[in-house]
N, CA, C and O atoms as a GROMACS GRO file, in nm:
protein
  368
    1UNK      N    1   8.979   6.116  -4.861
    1UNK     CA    2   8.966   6.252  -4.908
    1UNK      C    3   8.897   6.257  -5.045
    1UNK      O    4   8.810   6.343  -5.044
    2UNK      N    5   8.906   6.196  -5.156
    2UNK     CA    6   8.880   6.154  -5.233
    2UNK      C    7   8.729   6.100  -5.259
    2UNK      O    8   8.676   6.109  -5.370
    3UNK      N    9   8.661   6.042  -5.141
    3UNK     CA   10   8.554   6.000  -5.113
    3UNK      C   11   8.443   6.154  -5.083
    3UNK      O   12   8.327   6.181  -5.112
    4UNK      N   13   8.539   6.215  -5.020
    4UNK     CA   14   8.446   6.356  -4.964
    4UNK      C   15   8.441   6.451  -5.097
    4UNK      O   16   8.329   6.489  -5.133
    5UNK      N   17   8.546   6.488  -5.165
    5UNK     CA   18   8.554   6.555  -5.291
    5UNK      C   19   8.425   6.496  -5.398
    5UNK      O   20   8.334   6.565  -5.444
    6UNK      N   21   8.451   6.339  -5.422
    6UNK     CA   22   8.327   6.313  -5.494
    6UNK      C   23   8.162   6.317  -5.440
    6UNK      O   24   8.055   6.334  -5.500
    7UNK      N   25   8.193   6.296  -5.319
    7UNK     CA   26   8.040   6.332  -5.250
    7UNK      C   27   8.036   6.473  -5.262
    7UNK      O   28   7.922   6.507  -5.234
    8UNK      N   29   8.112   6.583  -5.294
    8UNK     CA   30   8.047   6.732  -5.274
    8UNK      C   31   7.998   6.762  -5.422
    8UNK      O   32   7.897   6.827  -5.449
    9UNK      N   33   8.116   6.689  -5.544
    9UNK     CA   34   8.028   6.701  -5.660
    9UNK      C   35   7.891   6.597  -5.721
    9UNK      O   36   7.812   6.602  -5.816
   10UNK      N   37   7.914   6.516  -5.623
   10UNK     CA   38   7.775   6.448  -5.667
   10UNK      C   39   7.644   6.504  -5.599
   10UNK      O   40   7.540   6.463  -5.650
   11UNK      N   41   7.628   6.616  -5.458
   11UNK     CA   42   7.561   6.664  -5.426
   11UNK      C   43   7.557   6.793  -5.493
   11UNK      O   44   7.449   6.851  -5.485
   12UNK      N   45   7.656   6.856  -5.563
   12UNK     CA   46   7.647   6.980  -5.657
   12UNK      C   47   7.562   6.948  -5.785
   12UNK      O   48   7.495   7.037  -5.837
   13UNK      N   49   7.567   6.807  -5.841
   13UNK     CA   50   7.529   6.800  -5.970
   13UNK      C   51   7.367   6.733  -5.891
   13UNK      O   52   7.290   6.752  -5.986
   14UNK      N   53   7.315   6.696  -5.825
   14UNK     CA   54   7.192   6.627  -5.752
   14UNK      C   55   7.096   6.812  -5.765
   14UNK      O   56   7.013   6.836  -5.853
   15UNK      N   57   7.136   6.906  -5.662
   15UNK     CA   58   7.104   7.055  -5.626
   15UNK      C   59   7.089   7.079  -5.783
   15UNK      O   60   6.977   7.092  -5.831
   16UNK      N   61   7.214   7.086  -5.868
   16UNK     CA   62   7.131   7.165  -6.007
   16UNK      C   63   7.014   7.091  -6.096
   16UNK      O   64   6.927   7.147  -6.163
   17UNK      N   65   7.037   6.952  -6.078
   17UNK     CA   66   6.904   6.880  -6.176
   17UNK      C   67   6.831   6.889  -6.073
   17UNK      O   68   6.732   6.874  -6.145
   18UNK      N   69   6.764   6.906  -5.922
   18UNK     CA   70   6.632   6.867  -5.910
   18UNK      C   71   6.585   7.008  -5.816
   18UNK      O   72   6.484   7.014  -5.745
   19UNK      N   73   6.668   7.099  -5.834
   19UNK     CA   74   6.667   7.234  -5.830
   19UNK      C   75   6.487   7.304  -5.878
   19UNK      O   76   6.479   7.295  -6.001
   20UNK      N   77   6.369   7.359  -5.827
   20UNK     CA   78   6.294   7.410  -5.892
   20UNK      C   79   6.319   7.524  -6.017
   20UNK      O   80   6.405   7.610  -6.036
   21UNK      N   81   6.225   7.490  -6.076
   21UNK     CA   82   6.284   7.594  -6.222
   21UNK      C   83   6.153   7.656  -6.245
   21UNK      O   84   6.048   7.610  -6.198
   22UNK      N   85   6.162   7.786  -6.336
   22UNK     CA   86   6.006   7.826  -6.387
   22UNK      C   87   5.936   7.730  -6.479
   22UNK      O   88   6.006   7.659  -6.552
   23UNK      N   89   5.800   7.721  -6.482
   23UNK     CA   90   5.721   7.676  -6.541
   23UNK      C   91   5.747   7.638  -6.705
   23UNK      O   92   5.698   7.546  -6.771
   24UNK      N   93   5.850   7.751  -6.749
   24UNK     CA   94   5.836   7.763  -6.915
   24UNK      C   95   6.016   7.801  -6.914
   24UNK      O   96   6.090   7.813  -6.816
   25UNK      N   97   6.042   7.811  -7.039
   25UNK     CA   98   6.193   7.818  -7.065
   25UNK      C   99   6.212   7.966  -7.099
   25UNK      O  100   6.316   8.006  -7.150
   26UNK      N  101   6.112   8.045  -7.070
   26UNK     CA  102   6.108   8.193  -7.094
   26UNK      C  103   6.160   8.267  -6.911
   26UNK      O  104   6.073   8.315  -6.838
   27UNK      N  105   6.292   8.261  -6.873
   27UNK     CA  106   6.280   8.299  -6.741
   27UNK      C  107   6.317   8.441  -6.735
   27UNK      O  108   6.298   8.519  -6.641
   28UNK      N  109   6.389   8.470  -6.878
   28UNK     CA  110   6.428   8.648  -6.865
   28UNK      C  111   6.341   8.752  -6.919
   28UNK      O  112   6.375   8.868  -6.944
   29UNK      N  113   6.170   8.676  -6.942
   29UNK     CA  114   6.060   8.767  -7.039
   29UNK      C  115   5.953   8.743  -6.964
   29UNK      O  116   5.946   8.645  -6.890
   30UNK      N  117   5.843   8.848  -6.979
   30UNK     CA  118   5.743   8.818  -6.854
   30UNK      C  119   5.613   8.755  -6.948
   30UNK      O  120   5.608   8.688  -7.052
   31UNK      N  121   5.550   8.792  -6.890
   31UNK     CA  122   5.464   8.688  -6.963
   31UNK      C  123   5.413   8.804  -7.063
   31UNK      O  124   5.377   8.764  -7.174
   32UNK      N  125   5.406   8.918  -7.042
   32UNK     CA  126   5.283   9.041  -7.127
   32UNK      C  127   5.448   9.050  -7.265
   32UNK      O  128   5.450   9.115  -7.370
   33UNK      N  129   5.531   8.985  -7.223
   33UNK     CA  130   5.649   9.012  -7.320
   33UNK      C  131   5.617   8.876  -7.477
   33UNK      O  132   5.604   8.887  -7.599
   34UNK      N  133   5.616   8.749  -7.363
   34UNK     CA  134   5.585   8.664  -7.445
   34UNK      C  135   5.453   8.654  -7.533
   34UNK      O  136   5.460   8.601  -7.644
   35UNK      N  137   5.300   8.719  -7.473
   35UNK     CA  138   5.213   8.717  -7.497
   35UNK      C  139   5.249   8.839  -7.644
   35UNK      O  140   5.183   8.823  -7.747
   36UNK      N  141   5.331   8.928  -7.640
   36UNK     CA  142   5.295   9.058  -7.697
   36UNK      C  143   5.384   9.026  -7.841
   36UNK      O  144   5.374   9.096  -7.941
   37UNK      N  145   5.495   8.874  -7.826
   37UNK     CA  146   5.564   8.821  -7.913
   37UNK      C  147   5.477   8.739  -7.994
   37UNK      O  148   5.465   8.768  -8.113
   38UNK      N  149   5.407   8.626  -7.937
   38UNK     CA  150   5.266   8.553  -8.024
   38UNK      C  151   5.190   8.619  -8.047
   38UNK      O  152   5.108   8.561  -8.118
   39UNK      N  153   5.149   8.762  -8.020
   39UNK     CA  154   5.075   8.824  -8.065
   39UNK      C  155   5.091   8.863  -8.232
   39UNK      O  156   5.013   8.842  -8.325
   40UNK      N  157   5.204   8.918  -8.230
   40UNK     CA  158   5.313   8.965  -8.375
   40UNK      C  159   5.324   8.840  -8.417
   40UNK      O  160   5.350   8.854  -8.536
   41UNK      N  161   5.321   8.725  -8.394
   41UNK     CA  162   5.370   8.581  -8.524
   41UNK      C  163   5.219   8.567  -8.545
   41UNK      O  164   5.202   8.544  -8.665
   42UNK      N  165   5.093   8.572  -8.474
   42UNK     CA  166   4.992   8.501  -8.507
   42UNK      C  167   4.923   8.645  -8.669
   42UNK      O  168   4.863   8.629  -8.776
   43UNK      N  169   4.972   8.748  -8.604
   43UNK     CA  170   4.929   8.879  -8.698
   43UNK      C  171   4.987   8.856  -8.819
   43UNK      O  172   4.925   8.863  -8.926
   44UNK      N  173   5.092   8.830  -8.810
   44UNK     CA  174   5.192   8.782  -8.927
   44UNK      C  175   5.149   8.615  -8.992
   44UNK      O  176   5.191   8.578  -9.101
   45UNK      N  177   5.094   8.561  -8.936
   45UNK     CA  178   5.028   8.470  -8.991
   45UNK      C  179   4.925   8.485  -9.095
   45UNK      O  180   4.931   8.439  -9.209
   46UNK      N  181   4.799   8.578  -9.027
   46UNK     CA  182   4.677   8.627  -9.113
   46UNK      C  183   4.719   8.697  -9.172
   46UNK      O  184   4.654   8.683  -9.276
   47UNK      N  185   4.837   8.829  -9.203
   47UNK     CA  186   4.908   8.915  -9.291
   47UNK      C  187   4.918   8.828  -9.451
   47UNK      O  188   4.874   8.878  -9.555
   48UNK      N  189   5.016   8.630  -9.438
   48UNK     CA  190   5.031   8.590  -9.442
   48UNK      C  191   4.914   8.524  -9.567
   48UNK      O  192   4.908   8.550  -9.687
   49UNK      N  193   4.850   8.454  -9.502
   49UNK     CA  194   4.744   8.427  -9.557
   49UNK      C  195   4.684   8.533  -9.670
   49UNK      O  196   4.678   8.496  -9.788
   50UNK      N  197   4.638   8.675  -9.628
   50UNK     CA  198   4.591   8.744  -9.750
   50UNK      C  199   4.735   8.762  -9.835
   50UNK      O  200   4.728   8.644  -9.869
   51UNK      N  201   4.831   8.796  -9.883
   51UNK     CA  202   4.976   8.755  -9.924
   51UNK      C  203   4.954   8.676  -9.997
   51UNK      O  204   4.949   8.716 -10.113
   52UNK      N  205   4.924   8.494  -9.968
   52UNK     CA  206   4.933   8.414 -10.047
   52UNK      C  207   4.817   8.411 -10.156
   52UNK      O  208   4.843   8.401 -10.276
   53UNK      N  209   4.691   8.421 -10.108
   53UNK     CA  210   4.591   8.462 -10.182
   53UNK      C  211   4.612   8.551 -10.297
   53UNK      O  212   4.604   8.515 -10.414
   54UNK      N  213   4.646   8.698 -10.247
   54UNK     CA  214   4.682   8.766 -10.389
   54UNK      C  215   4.762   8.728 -10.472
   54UNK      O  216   4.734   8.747 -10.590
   55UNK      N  217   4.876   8.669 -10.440
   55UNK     CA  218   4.936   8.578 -10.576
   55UNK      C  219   4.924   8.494 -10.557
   55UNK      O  220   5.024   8.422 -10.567
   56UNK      N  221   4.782   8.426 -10.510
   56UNK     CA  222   4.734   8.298 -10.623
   56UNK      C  223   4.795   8.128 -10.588
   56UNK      O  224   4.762   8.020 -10.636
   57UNK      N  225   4.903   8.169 -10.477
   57UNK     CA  226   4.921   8.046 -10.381
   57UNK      C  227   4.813   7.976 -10.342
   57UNK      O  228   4.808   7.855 -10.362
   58UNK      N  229   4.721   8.038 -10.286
   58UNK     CA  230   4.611   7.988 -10.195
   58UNK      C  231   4.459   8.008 -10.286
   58UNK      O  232   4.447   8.089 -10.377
   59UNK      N  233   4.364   7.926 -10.244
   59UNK     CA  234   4.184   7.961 -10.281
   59UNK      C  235   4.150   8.050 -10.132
   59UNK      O  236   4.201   8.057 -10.020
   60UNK      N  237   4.059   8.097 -10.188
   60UNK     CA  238   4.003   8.193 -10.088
   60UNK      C  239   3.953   8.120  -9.978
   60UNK      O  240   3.947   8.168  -9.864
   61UNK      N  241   3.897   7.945 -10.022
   61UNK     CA  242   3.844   7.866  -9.915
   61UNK      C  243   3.944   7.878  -9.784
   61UNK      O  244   3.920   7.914  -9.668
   62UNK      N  245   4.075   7.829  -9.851
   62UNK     CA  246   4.233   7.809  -9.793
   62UNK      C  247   4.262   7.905  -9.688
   62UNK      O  248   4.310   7.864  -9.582
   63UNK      N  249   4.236   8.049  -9.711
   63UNK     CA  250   4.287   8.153  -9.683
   63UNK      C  251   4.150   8.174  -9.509
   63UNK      O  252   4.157   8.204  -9.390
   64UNK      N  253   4.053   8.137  -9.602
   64UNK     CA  254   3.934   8.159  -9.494
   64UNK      C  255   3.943   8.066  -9.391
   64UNK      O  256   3.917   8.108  -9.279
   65UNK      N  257   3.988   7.894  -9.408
   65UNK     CA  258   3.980   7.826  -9.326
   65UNK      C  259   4.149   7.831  -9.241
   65UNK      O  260   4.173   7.745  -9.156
   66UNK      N  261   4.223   7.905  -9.264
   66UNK     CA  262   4.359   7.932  -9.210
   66UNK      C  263   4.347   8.026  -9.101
   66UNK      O  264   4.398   8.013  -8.990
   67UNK      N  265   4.265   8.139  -9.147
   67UNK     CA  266   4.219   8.270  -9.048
   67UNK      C  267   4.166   8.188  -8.957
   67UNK      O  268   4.240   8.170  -8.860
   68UNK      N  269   4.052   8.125  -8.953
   68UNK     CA  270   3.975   8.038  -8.870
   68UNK      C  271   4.027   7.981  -8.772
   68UNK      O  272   4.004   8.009  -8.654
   69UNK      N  273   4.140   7.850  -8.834
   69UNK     CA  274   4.267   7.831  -8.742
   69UNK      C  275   4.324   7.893  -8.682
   69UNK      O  276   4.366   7.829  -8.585
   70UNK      N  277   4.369   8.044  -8.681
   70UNK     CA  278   4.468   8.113  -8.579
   70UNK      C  279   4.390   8.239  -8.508
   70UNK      O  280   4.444   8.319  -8.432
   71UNK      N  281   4.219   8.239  -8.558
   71UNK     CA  282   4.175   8.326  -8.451
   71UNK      C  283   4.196   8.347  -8.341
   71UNK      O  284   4.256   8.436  -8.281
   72UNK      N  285   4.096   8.186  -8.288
   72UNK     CA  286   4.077   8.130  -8.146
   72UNK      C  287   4.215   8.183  -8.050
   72UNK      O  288   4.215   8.264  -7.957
   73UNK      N  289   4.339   8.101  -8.114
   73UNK     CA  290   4.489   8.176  -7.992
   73UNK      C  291   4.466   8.338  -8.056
   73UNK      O  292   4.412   8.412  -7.974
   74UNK      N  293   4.487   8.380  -8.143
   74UNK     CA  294   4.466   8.525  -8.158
   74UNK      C  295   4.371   8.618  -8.073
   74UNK      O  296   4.405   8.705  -7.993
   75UNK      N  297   4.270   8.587  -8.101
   75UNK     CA  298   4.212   8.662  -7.955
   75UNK      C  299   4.209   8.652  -7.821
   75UNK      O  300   4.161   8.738  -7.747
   76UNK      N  301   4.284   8.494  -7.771
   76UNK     CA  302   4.277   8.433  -7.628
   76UNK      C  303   4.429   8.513  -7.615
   76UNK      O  304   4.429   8.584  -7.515
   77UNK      N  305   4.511   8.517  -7.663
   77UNK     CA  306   4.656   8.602  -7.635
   77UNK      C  307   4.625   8.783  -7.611
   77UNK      O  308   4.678   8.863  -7.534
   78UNK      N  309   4.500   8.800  -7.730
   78UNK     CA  310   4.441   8.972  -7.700
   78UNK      C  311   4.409   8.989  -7.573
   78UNK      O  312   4.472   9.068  -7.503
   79UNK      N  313   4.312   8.922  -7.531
   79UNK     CA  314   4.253   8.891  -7.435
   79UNK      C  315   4.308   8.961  -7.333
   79UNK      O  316   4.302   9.074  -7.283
   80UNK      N  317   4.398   8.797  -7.309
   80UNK     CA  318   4.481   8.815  -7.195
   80UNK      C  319   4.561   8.936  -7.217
   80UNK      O  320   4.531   8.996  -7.113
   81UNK      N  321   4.610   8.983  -7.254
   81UNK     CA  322   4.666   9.093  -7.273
   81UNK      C  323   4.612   9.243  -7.181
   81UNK      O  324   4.655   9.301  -7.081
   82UNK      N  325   4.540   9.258  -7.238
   82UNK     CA  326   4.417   9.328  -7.188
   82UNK      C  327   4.397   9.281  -7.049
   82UNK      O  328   4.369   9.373  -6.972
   83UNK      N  329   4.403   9.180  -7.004
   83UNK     CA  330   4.351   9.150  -6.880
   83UNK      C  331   4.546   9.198  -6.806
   83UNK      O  332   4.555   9.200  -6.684
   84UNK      N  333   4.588   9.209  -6.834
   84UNK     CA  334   4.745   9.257  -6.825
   84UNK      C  335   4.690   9.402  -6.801
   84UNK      O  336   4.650   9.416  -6.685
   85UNK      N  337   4.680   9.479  -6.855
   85UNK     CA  338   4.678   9.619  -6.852
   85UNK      C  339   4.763   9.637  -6.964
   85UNK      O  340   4.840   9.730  -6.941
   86UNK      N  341   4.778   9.597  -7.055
   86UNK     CA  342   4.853   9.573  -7.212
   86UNK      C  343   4.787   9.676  -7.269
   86UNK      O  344   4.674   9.708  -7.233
   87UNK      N  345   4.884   9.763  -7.407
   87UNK     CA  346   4.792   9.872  -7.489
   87UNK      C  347   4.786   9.743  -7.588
   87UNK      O  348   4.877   9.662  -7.606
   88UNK      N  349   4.664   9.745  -7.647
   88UNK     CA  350   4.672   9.626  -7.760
   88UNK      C  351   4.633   9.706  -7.882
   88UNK      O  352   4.522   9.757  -7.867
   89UNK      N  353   4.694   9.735  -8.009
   89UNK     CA  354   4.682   9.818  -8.129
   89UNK      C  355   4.574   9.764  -8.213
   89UNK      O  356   4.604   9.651  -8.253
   90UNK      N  357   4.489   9.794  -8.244
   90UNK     CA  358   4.397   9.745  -8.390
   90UNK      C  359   4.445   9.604  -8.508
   90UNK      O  360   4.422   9.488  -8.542
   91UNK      N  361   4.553   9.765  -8.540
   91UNK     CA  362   4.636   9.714  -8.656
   91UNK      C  363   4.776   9.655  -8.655
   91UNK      O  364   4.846   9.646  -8.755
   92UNK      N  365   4.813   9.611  -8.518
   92UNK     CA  366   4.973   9.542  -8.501
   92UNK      C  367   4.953   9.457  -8.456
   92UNK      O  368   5.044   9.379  -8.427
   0.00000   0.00000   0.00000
């Protein structure tokens, strides 16, 4: 009896590890949710950048080659967005 009990939890714990799962660890947000979240950190990044500049944290080189860095995902996240049927704001 004992033998059957541990065979039902060793086939319970087998089913949850090799179980298919989604792609990403985001399973309760869709993707125009997640996209519309990196959208707001990457904005807040370049916000960021002019920020440090005016007080003098940063050179303008700094500030220019930082923007540079977070365009490229910045507009590939707009993008897609848009290709969503997403309202995408100017200024947010």
């Amino acid at each position: 009896m004992e033998w059957a009990l541990l065979l039902v939890v060793a086939a319970a714990a087998a089913a949850y590890v090799g179980w298919p799962r989604g792609d990403d660890g985001f399973l309760d947000a869709s993707e125009a949710d997640r996209l519309r979240e990196r959208r707001s950190e990457l904005l807040s990044e370049l916000a960021e950048f002019d920020s440090d500049l005016a007080t003098g944290r940063i050179s303008e080189d700094d500030r220019r080659s930082g923007r540079r860095a977070v365009a490229p995902e910045l507009r590939s996240v707009t993008e897609r967005l848009r290709d969503l049927g997403e309202p995408v704001e100017a200024g947010s």
